[in-house]
N, CA, C and O atoms as CSV, one atom per row, in Angstrom:
chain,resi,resn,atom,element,x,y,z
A,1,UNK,N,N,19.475,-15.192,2.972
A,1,UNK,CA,C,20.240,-15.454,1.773
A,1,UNK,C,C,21.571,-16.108,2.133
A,1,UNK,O,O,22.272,-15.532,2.965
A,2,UNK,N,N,22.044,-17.393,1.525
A,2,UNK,CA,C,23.204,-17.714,1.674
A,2,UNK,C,C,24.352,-17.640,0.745
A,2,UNK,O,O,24.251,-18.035,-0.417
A,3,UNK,N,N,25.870,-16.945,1.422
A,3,UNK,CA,C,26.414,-16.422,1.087
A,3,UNK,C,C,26.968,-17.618,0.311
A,3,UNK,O,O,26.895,-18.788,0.686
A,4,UNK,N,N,27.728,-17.026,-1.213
A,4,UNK,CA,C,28.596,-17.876,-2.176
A,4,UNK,C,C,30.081,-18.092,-1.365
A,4,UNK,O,O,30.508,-17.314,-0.512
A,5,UNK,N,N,30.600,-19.030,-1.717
A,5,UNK,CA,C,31.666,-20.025,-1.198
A,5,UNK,C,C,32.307,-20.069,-2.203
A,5,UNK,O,O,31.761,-20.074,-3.306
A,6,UNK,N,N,34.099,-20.125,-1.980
A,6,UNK,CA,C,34.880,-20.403,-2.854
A,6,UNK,C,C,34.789,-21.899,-2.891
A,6,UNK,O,O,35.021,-22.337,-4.018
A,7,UNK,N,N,34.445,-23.064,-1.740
A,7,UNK,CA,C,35.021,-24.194,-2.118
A,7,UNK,C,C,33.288,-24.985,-1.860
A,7,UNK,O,O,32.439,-24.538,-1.089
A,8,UNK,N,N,33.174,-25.907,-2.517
A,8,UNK,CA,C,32.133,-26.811,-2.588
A,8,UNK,C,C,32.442,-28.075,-2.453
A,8,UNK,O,O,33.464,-28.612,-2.880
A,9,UNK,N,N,31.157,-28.815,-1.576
A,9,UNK,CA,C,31.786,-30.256,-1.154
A,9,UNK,C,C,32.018,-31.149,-2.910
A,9,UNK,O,O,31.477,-30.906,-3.989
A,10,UNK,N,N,32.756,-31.905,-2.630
A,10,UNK,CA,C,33.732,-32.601,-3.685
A,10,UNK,C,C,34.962,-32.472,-4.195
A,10,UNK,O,O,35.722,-33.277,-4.733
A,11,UNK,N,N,35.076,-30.794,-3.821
A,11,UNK,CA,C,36.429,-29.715,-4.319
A,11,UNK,C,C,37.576,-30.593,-3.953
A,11,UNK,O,O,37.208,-31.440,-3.138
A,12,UNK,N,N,38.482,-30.665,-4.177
A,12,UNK,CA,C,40.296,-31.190,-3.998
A,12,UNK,C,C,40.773,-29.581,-3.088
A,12,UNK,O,O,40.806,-28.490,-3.657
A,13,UNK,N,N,41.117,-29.806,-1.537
A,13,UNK,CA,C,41.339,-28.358,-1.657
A,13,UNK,C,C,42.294,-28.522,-0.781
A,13,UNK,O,O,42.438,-29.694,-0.432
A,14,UNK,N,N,43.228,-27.511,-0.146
A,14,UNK,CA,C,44.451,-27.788,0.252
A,14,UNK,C,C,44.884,-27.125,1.765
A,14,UNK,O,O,44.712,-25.908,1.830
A,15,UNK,N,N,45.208,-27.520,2.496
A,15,UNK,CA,C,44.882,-26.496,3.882
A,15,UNK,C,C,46.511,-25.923,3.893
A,15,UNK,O,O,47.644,-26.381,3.752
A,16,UNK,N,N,45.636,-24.216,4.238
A,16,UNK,CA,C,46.997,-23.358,4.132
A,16,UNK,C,C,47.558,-22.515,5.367
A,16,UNK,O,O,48.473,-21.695,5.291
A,17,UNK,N,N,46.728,-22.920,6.711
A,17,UNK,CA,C,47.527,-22.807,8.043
A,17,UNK,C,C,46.650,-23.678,8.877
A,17,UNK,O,O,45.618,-24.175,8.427
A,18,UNK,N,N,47.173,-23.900,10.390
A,18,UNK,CA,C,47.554,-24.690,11.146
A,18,UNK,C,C,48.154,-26.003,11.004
A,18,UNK,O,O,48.863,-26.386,10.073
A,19,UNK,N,N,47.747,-26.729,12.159
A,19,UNK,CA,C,48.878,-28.570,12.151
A,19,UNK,C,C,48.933,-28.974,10.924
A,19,UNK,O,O,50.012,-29.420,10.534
A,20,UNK,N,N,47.925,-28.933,10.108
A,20,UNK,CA,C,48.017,-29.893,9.074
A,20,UNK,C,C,48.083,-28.977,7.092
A,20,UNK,O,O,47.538,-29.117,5.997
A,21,UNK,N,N,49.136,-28.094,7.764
A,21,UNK,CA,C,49.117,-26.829,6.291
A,21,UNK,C,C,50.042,-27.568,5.357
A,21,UNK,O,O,51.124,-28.031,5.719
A,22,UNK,N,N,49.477,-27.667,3.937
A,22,UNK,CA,C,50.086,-28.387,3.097
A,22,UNK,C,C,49.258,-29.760,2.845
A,22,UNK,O,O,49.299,-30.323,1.751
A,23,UNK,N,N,48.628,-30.173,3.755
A,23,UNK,CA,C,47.658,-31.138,3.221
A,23,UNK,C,C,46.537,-30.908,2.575
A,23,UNK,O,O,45.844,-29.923,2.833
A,24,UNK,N,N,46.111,-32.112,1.326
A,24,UNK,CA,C,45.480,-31.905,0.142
A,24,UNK,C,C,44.307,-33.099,0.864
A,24,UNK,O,O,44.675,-34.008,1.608
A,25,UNK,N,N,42.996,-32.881,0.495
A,25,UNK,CA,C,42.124,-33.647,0.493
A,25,UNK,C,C,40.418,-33.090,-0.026
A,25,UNK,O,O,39.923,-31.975,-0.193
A,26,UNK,N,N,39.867,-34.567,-0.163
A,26,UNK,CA,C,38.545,-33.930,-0.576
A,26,UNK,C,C,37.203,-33.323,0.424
A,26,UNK,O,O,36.694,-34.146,1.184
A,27,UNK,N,N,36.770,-32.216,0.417
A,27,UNK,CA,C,35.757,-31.840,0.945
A,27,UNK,C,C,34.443,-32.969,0.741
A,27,UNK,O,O,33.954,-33.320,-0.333
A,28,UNK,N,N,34.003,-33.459,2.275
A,28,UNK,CA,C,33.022,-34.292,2.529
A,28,UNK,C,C,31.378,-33.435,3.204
A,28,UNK,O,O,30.214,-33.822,3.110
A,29,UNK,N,N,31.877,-32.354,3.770
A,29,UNK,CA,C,30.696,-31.633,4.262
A,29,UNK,C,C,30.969,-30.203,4.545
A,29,UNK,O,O,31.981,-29.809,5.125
A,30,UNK,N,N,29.915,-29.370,4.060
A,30,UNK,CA,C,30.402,-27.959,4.545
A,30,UNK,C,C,29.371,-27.806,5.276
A,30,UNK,O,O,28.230,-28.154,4.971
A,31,UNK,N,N,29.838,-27.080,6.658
A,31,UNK,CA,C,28.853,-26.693,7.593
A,31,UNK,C,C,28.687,-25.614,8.046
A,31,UNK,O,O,29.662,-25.041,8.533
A,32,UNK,N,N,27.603,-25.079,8.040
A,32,UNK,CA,C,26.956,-23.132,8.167
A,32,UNK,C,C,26.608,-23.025,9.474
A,32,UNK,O,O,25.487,-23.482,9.698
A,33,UNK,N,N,27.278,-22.503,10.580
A,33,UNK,CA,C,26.866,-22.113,11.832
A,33,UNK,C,C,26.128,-20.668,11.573
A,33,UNK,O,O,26.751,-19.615,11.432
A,34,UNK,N,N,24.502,-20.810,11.529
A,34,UNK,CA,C,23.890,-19.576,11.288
A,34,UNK,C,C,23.954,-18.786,12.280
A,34,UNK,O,O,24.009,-17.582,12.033
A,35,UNK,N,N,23.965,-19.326,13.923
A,35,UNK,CA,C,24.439,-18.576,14.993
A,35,UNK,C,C,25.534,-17.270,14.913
A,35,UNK,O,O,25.449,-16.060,15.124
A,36,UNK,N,N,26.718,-18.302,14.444
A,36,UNK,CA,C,28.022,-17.241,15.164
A,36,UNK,C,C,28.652,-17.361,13.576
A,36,UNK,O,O,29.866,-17.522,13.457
A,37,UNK,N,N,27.727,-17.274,12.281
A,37,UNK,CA,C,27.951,-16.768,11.542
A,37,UNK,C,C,29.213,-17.657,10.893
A,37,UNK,O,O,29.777,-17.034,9.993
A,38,UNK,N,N,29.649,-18.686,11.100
A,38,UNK,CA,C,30.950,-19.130,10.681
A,38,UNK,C,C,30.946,-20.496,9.581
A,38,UNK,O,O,30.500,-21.391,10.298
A,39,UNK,N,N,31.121,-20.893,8.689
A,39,UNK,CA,C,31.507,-21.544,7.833
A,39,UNK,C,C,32.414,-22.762,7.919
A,39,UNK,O,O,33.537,-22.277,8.061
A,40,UNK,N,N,32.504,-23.856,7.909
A,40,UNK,CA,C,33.388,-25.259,8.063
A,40,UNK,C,C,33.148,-25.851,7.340
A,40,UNK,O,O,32.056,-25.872,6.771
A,41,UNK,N,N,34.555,-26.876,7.005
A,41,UNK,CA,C,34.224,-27.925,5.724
A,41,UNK,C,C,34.834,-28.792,6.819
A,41,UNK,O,O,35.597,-28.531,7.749
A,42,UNK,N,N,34.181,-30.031,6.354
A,42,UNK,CA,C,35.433,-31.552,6.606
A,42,UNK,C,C,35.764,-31.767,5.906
A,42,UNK,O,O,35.430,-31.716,4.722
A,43,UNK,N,N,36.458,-32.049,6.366
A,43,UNK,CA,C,37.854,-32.463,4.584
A,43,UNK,C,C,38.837,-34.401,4.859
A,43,UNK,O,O,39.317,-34.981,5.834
A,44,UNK,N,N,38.730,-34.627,3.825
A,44,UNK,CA,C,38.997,-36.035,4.581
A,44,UNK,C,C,40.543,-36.369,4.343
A,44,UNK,O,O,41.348,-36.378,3.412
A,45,UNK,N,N,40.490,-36.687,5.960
A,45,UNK,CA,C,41.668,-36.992,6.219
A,45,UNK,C,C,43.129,-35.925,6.963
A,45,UNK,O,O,44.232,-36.263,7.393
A,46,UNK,N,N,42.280,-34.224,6.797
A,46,UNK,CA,C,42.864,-33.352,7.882
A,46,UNK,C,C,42.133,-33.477,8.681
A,46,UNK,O,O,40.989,-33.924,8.603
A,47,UNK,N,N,42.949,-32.924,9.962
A,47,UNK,CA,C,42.560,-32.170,11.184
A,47,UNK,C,C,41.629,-33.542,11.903
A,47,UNK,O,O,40.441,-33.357,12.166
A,48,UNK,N,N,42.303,-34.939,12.188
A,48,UNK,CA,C,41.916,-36.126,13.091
A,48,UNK,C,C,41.721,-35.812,14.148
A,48,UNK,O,O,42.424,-34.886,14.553
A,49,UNK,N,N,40.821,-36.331,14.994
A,49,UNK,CA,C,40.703,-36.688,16.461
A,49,UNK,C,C,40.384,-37.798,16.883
A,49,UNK,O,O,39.520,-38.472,16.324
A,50,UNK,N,N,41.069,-38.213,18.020
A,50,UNK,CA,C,40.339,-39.345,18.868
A,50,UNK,C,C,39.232,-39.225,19.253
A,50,UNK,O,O,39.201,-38.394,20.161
A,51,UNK,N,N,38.038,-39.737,18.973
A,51,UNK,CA,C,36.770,-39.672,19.742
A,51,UNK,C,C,36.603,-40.476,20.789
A,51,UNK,O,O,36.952,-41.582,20.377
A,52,UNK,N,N,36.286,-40.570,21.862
A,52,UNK,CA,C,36.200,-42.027,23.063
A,52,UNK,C,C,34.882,-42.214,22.910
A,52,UNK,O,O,34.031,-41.377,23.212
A,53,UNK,N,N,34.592,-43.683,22.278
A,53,UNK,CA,C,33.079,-44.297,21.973
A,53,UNK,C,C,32.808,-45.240,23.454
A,53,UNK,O,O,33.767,-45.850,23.928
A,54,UNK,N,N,31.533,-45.300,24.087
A,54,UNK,CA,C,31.407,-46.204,24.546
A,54,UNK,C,C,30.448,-47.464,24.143
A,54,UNK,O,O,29.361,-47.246,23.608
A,55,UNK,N,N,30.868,-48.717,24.406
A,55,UNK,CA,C,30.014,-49.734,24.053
A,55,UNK,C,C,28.620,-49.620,23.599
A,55,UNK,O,O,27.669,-49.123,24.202
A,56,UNK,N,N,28.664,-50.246,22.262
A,56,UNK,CA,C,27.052,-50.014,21.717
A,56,UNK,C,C,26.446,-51.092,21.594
A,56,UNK,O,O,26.750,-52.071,22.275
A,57,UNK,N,N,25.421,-51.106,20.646
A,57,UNK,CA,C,24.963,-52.229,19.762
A,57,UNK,C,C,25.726,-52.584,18.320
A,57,UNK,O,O,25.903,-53.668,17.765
A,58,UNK,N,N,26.087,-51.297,17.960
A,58,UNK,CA,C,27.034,-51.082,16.899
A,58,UNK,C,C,28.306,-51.545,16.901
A,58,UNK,O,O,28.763,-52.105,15.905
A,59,UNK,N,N,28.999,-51.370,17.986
A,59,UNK,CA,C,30.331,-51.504,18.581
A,59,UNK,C,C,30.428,-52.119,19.722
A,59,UNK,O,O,30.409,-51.454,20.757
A,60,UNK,N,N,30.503,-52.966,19.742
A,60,UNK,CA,C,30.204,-53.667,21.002
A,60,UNK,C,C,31.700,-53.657,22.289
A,60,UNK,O,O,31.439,-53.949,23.456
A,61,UNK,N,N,32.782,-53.394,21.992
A,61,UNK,CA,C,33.726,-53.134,22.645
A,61,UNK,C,C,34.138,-51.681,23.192
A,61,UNK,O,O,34.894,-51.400,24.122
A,62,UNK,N,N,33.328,-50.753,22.239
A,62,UNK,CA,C,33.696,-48.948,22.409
A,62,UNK,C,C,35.041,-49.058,21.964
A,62,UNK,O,O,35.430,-49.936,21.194
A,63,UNK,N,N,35.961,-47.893,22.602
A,63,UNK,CA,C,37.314,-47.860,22.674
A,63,UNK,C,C,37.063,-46.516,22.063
A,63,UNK,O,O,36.135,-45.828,22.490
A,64,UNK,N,N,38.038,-45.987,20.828
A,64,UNK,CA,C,38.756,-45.261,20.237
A,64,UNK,C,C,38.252,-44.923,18.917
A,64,UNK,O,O,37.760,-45.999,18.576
A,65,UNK,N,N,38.096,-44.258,18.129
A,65,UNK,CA,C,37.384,-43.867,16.479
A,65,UNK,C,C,38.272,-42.543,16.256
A,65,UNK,O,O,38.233,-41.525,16.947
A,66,UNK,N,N,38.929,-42.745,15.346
A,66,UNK,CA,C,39.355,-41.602,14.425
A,66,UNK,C,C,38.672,-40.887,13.621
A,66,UNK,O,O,38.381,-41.698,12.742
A,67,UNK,N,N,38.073,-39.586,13.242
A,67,UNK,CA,C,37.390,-38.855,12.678
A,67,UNK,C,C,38.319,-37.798,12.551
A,67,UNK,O,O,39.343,-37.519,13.174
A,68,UNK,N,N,37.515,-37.085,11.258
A,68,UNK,CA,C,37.746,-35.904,11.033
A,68,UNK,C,C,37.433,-34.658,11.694
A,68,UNK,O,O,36.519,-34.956,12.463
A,69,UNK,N,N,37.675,-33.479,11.816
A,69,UNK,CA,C,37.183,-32.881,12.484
A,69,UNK,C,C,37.130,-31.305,11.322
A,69,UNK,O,O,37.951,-31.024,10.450
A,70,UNK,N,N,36.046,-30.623,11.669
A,70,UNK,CA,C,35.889,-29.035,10.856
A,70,UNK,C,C,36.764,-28.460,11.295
A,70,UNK,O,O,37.094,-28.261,12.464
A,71,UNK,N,N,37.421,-27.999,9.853
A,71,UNK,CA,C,38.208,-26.692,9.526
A,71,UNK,C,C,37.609,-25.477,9.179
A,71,UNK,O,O,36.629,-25.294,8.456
A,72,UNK,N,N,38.360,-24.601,9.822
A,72,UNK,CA,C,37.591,-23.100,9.344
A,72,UNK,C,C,37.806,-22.979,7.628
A,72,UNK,O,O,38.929,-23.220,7.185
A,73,UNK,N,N,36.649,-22.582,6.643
A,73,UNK,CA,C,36.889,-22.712,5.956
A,73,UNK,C,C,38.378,-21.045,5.078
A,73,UNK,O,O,38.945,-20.902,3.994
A,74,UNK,N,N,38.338,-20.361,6.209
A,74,UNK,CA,C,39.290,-19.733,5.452
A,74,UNK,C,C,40.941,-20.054,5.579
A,74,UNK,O,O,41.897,-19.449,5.094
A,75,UNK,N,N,40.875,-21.385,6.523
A,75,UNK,CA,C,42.152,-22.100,6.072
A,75,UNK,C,C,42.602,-22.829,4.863
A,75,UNK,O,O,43.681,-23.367,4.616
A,76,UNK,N,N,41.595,-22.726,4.222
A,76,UNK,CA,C,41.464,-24.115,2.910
A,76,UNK,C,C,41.426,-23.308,1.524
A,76,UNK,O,O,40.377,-22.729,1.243
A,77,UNK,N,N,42.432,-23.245,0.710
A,77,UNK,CA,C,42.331,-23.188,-0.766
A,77,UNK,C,C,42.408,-24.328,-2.011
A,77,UNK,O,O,42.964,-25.424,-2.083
A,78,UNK,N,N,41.527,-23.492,-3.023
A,78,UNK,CA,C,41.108,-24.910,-3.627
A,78,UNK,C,C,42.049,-25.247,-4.766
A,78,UNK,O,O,42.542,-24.326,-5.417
A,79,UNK,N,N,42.255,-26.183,-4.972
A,79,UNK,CA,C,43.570,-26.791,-5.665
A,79,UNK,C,C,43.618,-27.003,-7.356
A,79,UNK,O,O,43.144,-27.887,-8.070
A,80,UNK,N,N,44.341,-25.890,-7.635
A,80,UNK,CA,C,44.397,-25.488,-9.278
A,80,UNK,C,C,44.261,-26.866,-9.847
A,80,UNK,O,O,45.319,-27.433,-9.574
A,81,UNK,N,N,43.521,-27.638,-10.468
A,81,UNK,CA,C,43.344,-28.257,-11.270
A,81,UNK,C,C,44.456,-28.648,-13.050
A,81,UNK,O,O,44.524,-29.516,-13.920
A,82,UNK,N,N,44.989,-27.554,-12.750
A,82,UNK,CA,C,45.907,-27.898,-14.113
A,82,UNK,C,C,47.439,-27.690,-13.356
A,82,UNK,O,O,48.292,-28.524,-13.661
A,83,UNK,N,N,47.797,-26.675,-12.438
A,83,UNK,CA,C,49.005,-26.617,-11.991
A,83,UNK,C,C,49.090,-27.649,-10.466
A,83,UNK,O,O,50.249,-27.816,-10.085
A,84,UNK,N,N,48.097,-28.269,-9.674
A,84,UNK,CA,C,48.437,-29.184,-8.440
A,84,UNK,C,C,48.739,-27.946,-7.564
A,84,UNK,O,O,49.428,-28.182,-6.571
A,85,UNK,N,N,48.295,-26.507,-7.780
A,85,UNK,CA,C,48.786,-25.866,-6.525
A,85,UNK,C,C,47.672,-25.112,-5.678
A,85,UNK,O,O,46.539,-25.484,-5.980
A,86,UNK,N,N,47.733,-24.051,-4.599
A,86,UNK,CA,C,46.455,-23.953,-4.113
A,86,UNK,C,C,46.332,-22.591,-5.029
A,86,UNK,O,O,47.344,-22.144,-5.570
A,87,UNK,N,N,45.158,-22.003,-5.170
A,87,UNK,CA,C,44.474,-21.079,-6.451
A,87,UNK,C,C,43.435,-20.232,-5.324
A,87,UNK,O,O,43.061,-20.442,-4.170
A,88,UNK,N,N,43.223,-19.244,-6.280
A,88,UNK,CA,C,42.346,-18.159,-5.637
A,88,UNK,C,C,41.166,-19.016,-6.554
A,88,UNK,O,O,41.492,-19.907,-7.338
A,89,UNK,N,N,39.742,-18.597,-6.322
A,89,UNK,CA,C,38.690,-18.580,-7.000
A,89,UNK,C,C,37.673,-17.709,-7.075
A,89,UNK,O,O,36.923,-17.204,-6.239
A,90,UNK,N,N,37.822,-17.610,-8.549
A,90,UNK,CA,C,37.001,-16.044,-9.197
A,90,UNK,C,C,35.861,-16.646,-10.169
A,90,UNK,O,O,36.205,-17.692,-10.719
A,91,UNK,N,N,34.646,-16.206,-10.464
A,91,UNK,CA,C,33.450,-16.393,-11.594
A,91,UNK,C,C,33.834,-15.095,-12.402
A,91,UNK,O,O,34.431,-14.021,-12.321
A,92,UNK,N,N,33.005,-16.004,-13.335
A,92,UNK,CA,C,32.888,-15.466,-14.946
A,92,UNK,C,C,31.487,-16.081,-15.310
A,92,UNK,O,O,31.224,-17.176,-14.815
A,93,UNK,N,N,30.518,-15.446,-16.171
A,93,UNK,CA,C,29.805,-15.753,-17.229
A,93,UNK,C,C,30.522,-16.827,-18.385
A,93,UNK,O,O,31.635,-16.760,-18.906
A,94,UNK,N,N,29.677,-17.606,-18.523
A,94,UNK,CA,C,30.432,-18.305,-19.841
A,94,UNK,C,C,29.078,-19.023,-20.351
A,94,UNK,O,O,28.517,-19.833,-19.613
A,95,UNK,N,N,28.455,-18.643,-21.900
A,95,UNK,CA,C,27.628,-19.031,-22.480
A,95,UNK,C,C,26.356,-18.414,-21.353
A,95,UNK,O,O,25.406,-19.197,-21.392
A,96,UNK,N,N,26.120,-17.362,-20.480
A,96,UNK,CA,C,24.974,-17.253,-19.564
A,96,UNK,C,C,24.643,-18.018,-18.235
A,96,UNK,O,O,23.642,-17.936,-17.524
A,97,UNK,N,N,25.851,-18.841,-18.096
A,97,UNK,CA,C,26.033,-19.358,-16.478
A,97,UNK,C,C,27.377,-19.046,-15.817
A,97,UNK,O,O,28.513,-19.070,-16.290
A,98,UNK,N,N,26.980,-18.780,-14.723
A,98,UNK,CA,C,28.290,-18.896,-14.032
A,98,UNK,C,C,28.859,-20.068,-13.605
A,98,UNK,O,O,28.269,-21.030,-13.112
A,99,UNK,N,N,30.410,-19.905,-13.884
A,99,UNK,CA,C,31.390,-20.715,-13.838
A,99,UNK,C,C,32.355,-20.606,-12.318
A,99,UNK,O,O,32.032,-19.703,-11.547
A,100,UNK,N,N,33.334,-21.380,-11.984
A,100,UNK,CA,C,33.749,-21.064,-11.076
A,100,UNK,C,C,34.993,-21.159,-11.876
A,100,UNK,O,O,34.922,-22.035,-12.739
A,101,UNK,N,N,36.314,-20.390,-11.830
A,101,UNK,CA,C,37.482,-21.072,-12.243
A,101,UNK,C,C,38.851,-20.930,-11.328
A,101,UNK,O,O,38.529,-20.281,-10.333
A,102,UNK,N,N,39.988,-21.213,-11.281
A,102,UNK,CA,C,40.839,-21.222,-10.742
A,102,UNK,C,C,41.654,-20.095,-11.467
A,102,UNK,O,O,41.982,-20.156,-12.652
A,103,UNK,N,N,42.039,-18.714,-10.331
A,103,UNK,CA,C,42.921,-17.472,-10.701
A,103,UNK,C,C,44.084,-17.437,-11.628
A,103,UNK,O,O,44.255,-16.757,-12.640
A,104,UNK,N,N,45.184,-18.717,-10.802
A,104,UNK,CA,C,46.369,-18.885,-11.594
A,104,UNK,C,C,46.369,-19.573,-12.831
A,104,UNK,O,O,47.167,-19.443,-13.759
A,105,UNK,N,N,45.654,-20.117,-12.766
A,105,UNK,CA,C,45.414,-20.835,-14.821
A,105,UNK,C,C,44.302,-20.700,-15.408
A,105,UNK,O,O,44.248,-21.158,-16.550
A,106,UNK,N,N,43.184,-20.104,-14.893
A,106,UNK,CA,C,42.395,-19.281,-15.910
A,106,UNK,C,C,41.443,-20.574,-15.686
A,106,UNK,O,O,40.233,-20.364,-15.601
A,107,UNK,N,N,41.968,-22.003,-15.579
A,107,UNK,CA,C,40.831,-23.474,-16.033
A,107,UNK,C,C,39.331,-23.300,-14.877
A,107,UNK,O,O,39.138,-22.884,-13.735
A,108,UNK,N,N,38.485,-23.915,-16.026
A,108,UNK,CA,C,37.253,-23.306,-14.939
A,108,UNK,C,C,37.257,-24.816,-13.652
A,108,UNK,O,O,38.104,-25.705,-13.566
A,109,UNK,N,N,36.267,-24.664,-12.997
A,109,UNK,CA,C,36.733,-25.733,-11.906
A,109,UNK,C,C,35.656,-26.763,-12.410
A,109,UNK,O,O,34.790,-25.974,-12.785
A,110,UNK,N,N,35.262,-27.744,-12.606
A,110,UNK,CA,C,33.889,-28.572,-12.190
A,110,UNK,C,C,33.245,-28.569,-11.032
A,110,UNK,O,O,32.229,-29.249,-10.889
């Protein structure tokens, strides 16, 4: 059974410790290490690295590529939608589905 997640890829969500705390961006992939049990999103545009490529067919020079790299996802809160700030996220029933919404303003999330 896989466990429910506060944040889902597309979310606006906001990283709230290490190098890059205070940065806002969109979730591109969440990734489930079923091994060691742990949870990651990429998020675009935190947490860069240099990758060293070598010469391809693709790339024919190699060199250098900037990428993103996975964040633990319990660094990342998802970003209140009506106030721009980071929000807890709680469900509710509404009409017989569950909703996801944001704590501090009540607004449900999309």
């Amino acid at each position: 059974m896989s466990q429910k997640l506060h944040i889902k890829k597309g979310d606006t969500v906001i990283v709230n410790a290490g190098d890059d705390k205070g940065t806002q961006g969109r979730v591109l992939e969440i990734i489930h290490d079923k091994k060691n049990r742990r949870v990651r999103a990429i998020v675009e545009g935190v947490n860069m690295v240099t990758k060293h490529t070598k010469p391809s067919a693709k790339n024919t020079n190699g060199g250098f590529v900037e990428k993103e790299a996975p964040v633990h996802i319990s660094n990342l809160n998802l970003l209140d939608p009506k106030e721009k700030k980071a929000t807890r996220v709680g469900r509710r029933q509404e009409n017989g589905k569950w909703v996801r919404y944001a704590k501090k303003s009540g607004e449900v999330i999309k």
